[in-house]
N, C-alpha and C positions, 0 to 999 in steps of 0.2 A: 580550412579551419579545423581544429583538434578540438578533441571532446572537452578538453578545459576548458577554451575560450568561449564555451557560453557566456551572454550575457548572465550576470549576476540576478535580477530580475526574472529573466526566465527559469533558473532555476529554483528561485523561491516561488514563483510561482506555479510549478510543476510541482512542488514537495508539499504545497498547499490544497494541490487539486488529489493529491495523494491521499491526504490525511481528510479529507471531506470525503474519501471512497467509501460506499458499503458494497456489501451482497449483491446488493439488490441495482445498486446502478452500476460497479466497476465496468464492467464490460464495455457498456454505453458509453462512460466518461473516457473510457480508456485511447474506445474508436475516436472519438470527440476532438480528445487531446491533439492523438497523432496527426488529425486532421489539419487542426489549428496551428500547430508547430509550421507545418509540411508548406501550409497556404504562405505562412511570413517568411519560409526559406526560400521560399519562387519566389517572390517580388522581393527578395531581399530585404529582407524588413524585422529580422532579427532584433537588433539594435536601436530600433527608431518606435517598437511598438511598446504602448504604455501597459506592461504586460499585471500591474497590479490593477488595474480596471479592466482587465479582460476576463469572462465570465463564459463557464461552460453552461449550456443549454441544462445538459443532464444532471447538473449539481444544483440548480435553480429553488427548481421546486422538490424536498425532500420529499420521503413518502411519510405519510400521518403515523405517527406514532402509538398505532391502535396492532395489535397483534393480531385479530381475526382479518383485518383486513388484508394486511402483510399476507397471512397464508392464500388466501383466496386469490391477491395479485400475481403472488407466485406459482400455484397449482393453476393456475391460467393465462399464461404469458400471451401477450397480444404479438400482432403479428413484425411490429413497429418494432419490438423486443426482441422476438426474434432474427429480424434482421440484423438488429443492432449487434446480438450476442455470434451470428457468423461472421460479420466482419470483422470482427476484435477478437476472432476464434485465435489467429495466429500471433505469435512475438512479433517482436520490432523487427527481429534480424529477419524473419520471414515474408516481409509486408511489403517489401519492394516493387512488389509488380501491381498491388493497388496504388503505390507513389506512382510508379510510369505512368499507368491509366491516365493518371488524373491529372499529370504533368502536361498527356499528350493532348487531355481536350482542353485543358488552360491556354497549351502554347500554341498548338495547330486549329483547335475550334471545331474540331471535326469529331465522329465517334468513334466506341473504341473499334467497331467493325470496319469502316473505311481507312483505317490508319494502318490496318492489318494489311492493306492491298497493295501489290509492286508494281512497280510503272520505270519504265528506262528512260525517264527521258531527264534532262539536267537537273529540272527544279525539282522534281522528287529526289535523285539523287542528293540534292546538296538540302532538302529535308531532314531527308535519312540522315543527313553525317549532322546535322542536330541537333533530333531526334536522339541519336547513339551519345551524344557529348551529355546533354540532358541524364538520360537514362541514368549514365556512369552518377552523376551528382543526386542525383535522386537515391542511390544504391547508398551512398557515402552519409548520406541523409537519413538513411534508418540503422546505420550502423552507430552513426553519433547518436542518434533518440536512442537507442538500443542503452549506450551507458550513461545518457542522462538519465533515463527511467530507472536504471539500476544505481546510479551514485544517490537518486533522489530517495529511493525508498529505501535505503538501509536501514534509517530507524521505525521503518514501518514494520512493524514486527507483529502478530497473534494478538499479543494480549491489548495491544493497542487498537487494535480490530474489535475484540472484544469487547473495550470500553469504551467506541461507540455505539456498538448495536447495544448492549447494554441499559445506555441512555433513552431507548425505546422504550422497556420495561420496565420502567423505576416507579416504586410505589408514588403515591401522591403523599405530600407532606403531612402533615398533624399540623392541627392547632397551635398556633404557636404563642407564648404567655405575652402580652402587652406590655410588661414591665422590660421584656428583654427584647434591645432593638433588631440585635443583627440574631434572631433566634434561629435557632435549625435543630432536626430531630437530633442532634449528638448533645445540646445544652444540657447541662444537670442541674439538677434537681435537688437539693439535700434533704436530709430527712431528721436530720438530728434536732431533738428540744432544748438543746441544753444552751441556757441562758449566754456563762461564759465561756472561753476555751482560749488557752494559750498561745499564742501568735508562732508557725511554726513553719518555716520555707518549705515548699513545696519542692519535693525529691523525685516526685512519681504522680502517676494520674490521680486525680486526685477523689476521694472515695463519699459516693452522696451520704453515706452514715454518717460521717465526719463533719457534712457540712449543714448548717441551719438555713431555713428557708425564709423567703419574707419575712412573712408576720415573726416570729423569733428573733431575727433580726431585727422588729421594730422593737419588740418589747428589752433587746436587750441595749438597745441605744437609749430609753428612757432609762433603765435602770443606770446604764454609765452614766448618764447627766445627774441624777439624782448623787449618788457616790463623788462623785468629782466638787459638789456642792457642798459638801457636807464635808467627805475627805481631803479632797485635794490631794491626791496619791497617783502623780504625775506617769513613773515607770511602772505603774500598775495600772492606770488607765491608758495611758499609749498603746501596753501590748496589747489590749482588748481591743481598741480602737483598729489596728493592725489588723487584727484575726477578723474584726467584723467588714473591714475593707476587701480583704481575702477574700472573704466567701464570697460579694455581691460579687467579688470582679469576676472566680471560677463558675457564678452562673449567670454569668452577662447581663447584670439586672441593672440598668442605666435610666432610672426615673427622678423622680424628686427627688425623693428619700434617699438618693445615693448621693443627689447633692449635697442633703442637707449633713448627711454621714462626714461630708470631707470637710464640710465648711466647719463644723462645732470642732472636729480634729482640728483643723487648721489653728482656729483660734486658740484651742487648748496649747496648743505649741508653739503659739505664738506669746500665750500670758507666762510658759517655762519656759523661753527665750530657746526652743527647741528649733532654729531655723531649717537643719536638715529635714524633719518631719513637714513643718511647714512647706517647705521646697515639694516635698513630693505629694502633700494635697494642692497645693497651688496648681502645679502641674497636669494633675487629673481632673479637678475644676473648669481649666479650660478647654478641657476638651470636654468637658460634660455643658456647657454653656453652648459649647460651637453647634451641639443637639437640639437646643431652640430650648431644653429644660429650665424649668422655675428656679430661680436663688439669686442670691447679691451679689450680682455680678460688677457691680460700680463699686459695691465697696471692695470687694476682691480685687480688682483694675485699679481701684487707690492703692493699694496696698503692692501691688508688684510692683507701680510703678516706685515707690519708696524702695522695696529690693532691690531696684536695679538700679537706684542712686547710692546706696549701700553699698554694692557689689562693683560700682562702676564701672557697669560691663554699657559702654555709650553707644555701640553696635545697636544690641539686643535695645535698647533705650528709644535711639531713634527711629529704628524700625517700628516698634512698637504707637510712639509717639504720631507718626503717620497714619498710621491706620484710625485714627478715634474722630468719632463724629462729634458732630457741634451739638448732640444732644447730652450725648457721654462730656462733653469738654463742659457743658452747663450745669453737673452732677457738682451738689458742693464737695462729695467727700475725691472726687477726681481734682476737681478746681483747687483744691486745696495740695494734692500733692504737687499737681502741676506750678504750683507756688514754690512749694519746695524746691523744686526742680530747678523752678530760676533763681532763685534763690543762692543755692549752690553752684550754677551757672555762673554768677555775677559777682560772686564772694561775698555777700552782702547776709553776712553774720547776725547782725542787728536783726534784719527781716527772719531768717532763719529760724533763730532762739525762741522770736515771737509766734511763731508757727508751730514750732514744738509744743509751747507752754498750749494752745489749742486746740491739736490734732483731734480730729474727729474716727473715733469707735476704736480701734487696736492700732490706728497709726503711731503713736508714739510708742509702741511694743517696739516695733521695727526701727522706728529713728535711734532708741535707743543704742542700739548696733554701731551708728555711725556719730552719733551727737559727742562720742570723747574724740571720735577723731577731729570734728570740725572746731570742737572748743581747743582744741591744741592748734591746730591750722587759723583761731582767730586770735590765742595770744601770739601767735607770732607775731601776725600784723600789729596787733597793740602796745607790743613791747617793743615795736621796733619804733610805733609813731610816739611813743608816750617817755616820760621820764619816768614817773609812777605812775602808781594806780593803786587805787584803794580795794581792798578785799570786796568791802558792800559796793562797788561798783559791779567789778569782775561778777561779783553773784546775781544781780542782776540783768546785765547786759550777758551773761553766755547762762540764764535759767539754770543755778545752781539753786540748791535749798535753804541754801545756810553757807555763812561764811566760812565757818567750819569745815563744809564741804570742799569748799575753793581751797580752804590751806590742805588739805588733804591728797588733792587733787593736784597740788603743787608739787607734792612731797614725791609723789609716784612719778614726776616727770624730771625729777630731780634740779625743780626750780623754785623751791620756796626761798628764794633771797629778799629780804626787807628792808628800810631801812629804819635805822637806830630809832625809835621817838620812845616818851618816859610810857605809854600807853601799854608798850609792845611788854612789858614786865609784867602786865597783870594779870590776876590770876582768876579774875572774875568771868562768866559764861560770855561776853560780847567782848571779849580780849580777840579773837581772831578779827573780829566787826571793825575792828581797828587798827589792824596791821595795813602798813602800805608799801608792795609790792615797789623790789627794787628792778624796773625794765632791764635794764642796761645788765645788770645780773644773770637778770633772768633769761635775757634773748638768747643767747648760744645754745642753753640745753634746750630749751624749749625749739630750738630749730632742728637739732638732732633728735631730737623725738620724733618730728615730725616726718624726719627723711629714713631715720629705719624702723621704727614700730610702724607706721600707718602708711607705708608704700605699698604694701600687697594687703587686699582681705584674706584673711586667715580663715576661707568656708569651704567648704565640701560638698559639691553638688550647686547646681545652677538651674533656671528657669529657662 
């Protein structure tokens, strides 16, 4: 057998007992190892032994991670130690004659002073010859450990020694702030007052002067609510909203108040039909939920799921759909998209519209998105079952506002065809309340609408 054909096992498992070595036990572990090896090479067991559950003695119990103690164990090595430290004194390629030793009382039973004795007679001779066959394998045996011990520890290098003794020494942590989950002494801290500050990607570490702490941060999220109430100055509140998402995220501050930060954003970009923003508080919402934190998580859960009827991404839909409990499925504003859901499932357009007309808290922000595609995808059906059809139906039955709206809405699909009646001349405000839609007209464009405007969503960025 060549030094390659180690089993693959053995060798991770040597590169492992490697990297668990200090100071203070190499030596021990060292002897330990070679023993272990040497024991599975005699009975042939290389390959059969479960080498990731095999454990050295000497890597077991570490020593305590107290420095005075370390000094004291070491300025007074016990006697167990120093045994340890002269048998593991020599290399691999050296150690041969502790392999024979131990070969000869495994395989002959006897000690090492009687094995030393010669005798003429047959059965010792044909001992001796092997005895000699043995030795030779046992020889061959510490010159292969010899370059597994060395292919294994290449990347065992100084500094990596270093960085576990190291881990002895390490101060004990700070106080760490309860707003911040995953906190550690490196979290920062910002220190700046200042209410607002311009939304600006982060190029380089990022500087605590620069950044506002909690409390600043709350007071400057009231003051955005307030402004946005009164102004409604959408690309001047987003970028604040940005910058103040920034900071909590550069100092790991993940509590209510960070929900409550994404959720007012969200909706703000939801009421400026801002879906990419909306996208990326939706996004950091749920994984601020997955934390067990406070906030509306059912109405946030109504509302993807309308995105992802929007987007018609069915994947991401039905996976999602699986996961929701019978208590979440009992949420009116869930129950209600899940309406939707079938809704669009079944073609059942009628149900649809009336859903919309409905939708509870910012749902209809989002349907919006998709309600010109499905009103196109229902005159198809209508024009294809119908001869006409009256404007005040069509506004009805697909929740337009006004008749008006519908011939408008015509004009942009390049299907306002009508037919002739003395009504359609007038010039009075319910003159559209009166036109009656020519189907037959109307079906072809109205079908091409539907197959190259509304085949792909036209969005950027996904949930």
């Amino acid at each position: 057998m060549s030094s390659t054909t180690w089993p693959p096992a053995l060798k991770e498992w040597v590169a492992k007992c490697l990297s668990q070595m200090t100071d203070a036990n190499r030596e021990a572990a060292q002897a330990e190892l070679k023993q272990t090896i040497a024991e599975a090479y005699s009975k042939q067991a290389l390959w059969s032994v479960d080498w990731s559950s095999v454990e050295l003695t000497s890597l077991k119990t570490p020593p305590k991670l107290q420095l005075k103690r370390k000094q004291v164990a070491d300025s007074s090595p016990s006697k167990k130690a120093k045994k340890s430290a002269l048998s593991a004194s020599n290399s691999f390629s050296t150690d041969s004659s502790h392999l024979e030793m131990r070969a000869k009382r495994f395989q002959l039973g006897g000690n090492s002073k009687g094995l030393t004795s010669s005798s003429s007679t047959p059965a010792v001779a044909t001992q001796y010859s092997y005895q000699q066959s043995f030795n030779n394998a046992a020889g061959n045996l510490a010159t292969k450990m010899n370059g597994l011990y060395a292919a294994s520890s290449t990347g065992y290098n100084r500094n990596t020694k270093r960085k576990f003794m190291n881990l002895a020494y390490e101060e004990p942590p700070e106080a760490g702030d309860p707003n911040v989950i995953d906190w550690d002494r490196y979290t920062i801290v910002g220190t700046s007052q200042s209410l607002f500050k311009n939304y600006l990607r982060l190029t380089s570490e990022p500087d605590p002067r620069d950044i506002r702490p909690l409390e600043v941060l709350k007071q400057t999220l009231t003051e955005l609510k307030k402004r946005w109430k009164h102004e409604n100055n959408y690309p001047w509140t987003c970028d604040q909203f940005k910058s103040l998402r920034q900071d909590l995220t550069v100092q790991r501050i993940k509590n209510d108040f960070t929900v409550s930060a994404y959720e007012i954003h969200a909706r703000m970009a939801l009421e400026s039909a801002d879906l990419v923003e909306y996208n990326q508080c939706q996004s950091a919402l749920r994984q601020l939920y997955e934390l067990g934190l406070k906030g509306n998580k059912d109405e946030f859960l109504a509302y993807r799921i309308l995105y992802l009827l929007y987007a018609r991404n069915r994947s991401d839909l039905n996976r999602l759909l699986s996961t929701l409990t019978p208590a979440q499925k009992q949420n009116p504003f869930v129950q209600h998209a899940l309406s939707v859901q079938t809704a669009l499932t079944t073609c059942n357009y009628h149900a649809l519209f009336a859903l919309f007309i409905k939708a509870p808290n910012m749902g209809a922000y989002i349907m919006d998105h998709f309600v010109e595609r499905e009103r196109v995808a229902a005159l198809a059906v209508m024009t294809k079952a119908y001869m006409t059809l009256p404007l005040s139906f069509i506004e009805k039955e697909l929740a337009f506002d006004s008749a008006t709206e519908v011939h408008e809405f015509l004009i942009t699909q390049e299907a306002a065809f009508y037919v002739a009646t003395p009504s359609t001349a007038s010039s009075n405000d319910n003159a559209d309340a009166t036109k009656i839609l020519d189907c037959r007209a109307a079906q072809k464009p109205i079908v091409e609408a539907l197959e190259t405007k509304y085949r792909r969503v036209g969005m950027k960025g996904s949930i």
